[in-house]
N, C-alpha and C positions, 0 to 999 in steps of 0.2 A: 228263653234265657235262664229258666230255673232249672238245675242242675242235681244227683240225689245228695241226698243228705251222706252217704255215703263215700262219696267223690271226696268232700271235704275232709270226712272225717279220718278218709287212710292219709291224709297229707298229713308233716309232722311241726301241727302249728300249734305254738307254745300256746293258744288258747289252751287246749284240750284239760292241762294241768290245773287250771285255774277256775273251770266254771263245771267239775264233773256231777253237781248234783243240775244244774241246769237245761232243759232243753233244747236241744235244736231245731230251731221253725222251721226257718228258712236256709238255702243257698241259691245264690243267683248268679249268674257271669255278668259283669258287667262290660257292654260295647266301649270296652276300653283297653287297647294292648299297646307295650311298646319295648322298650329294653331296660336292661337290669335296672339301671341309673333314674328311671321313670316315674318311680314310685311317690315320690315325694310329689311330685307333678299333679298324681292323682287328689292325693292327698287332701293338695290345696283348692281342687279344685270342689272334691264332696264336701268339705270345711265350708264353704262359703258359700254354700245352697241354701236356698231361703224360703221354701215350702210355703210361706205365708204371699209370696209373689210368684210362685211358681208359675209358666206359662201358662200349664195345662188348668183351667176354670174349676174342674170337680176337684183338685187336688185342694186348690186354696178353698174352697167353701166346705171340704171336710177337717182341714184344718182352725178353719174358725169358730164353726160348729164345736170341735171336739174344746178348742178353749171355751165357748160359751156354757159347755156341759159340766169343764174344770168350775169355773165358779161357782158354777148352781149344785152341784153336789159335791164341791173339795176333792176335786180326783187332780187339782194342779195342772197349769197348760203346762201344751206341749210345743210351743210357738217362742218361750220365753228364754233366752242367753242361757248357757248353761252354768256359768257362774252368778248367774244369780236364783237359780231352786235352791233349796235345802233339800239335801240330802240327809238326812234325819231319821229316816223309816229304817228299818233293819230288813236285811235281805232276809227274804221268808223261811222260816225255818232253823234262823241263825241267829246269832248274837252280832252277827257284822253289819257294819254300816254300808262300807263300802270295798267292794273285792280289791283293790288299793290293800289291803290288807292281808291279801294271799299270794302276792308279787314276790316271785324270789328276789335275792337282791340286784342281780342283773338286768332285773327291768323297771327296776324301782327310778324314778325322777327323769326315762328315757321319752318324757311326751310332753316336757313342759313349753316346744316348740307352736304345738298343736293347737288351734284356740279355731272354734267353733262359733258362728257368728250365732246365725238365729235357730241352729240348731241343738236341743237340749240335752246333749250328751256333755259330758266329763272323760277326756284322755285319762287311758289305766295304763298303758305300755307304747310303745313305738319300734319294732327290728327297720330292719333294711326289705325286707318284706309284708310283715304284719303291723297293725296298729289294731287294738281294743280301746273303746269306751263304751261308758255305761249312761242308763239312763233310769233315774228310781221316780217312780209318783206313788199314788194312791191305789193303781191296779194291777202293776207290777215292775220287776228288777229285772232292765234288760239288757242287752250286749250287744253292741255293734262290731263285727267286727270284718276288716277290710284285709285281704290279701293281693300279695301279687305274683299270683302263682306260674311256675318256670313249666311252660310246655315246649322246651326243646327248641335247639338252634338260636338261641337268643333272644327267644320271642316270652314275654311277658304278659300273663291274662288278669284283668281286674277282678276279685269276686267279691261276694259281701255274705256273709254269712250273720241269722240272728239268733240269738240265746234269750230266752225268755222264764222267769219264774214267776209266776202269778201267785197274785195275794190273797188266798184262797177262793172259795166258787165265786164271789165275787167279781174276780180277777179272772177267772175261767173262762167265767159267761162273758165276762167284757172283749177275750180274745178272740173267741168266737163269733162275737159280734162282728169284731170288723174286720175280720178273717179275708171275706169278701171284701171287702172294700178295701183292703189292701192288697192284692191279687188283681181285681178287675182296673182299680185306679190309681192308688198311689203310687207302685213297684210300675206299672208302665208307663207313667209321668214319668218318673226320676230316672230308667233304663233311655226312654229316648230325649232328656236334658241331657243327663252323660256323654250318650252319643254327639247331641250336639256339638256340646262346648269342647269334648275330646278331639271332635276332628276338626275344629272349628282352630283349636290349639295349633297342631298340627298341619295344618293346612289345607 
């Protein structure tokens, strides 16, 4: 299901404008298609994923773990609403809080539909295709970002693409840390919940 980082990157998603000092981790497809009108569909359905109950057993006790770990050394969970973090910390390298702030104005207040249950992202923009949001703690500034990319004939692909800026070696070593364990575990929890509840949808 992981896709090159290349694929992504020749497609013309108004991310690309907005995050150029950032990395790209990841891209994934997610087992999720259908038609143009669909998107939204998606949408609600990553929105309202709850990691903290996930089916799969290692996904929630790495989640717990990593909050137990936010306390003990202030790295802030990652299990917690998103309107309620601070977002406070400055994106590494910048003066900015938050890429909210590098939004031309055509995508400015397009995500205020978007609300994320127990997942700790902040909506940046919303198209008819794309949605951005972000997530800041203590090890790094990241970016979530969801498309619904047009392969022809009317057929619609889900992907996810991450952007990541680490807080220096601190934040390095911490990506690397769970590099693995987001590869062996949490990206194939959440690839076959998608599946699930997508064809689950659908019927």
């Amino acid at each position: 299901m992981r896709i090159p980082n290349a694929a992504h990157e020749s497609q013309p998603w108004r991310i690309h404008a907005i995050v150029p000092d950032f990395t790209l981790e990841d891209v994934w497809e997610l087992p999720a298609e259908g038609g143009a009108d669909d998107f939204g569909s998606l949408l609600e359905l990553l929105a309202s994923s709850d990691p903290v109950s996930a089916d799969s057993l290692p996904t929630r006790v790495l989640w717990r773990v990593r909050d137990g770990l936010g306390r003990v050394f202030d790295l802030g969970r990652i299990s917690t609403p998103a309107d309620g973090e601070s977002r406070g910390l400055p994106i590494p390298g910048t003066d900015e809080i938050s890429l909210a702030d590098r939004l031309p104005d055509d995508l400015r207040d397009t995500a205020g539909d978007v609300r994320f249950g127990r997942l700790p992202f902040v909506p940046l923009y919303r198209t008819d295709d794309e949605l951005a949001a972000e997530i800041s703690n203590q090890t790094v500034h990241g970016v979530m970002h969801l498309a619904w990319a047009d392969r022809g004939a009317g057929r619609y692909q889900a992907e996810m693409a991450v952007y990541v800026k680490p807080r220096g070696a601190f934040g390095r070593g911490y990506m690397a840390l769970i590099k693995p364990f987001r590869y062996w575990i949490v990206y194939p929890a959440l690839l076959r919940q998608v599946e699930r509840t997508w064809n689950a949808r659908n019927g």
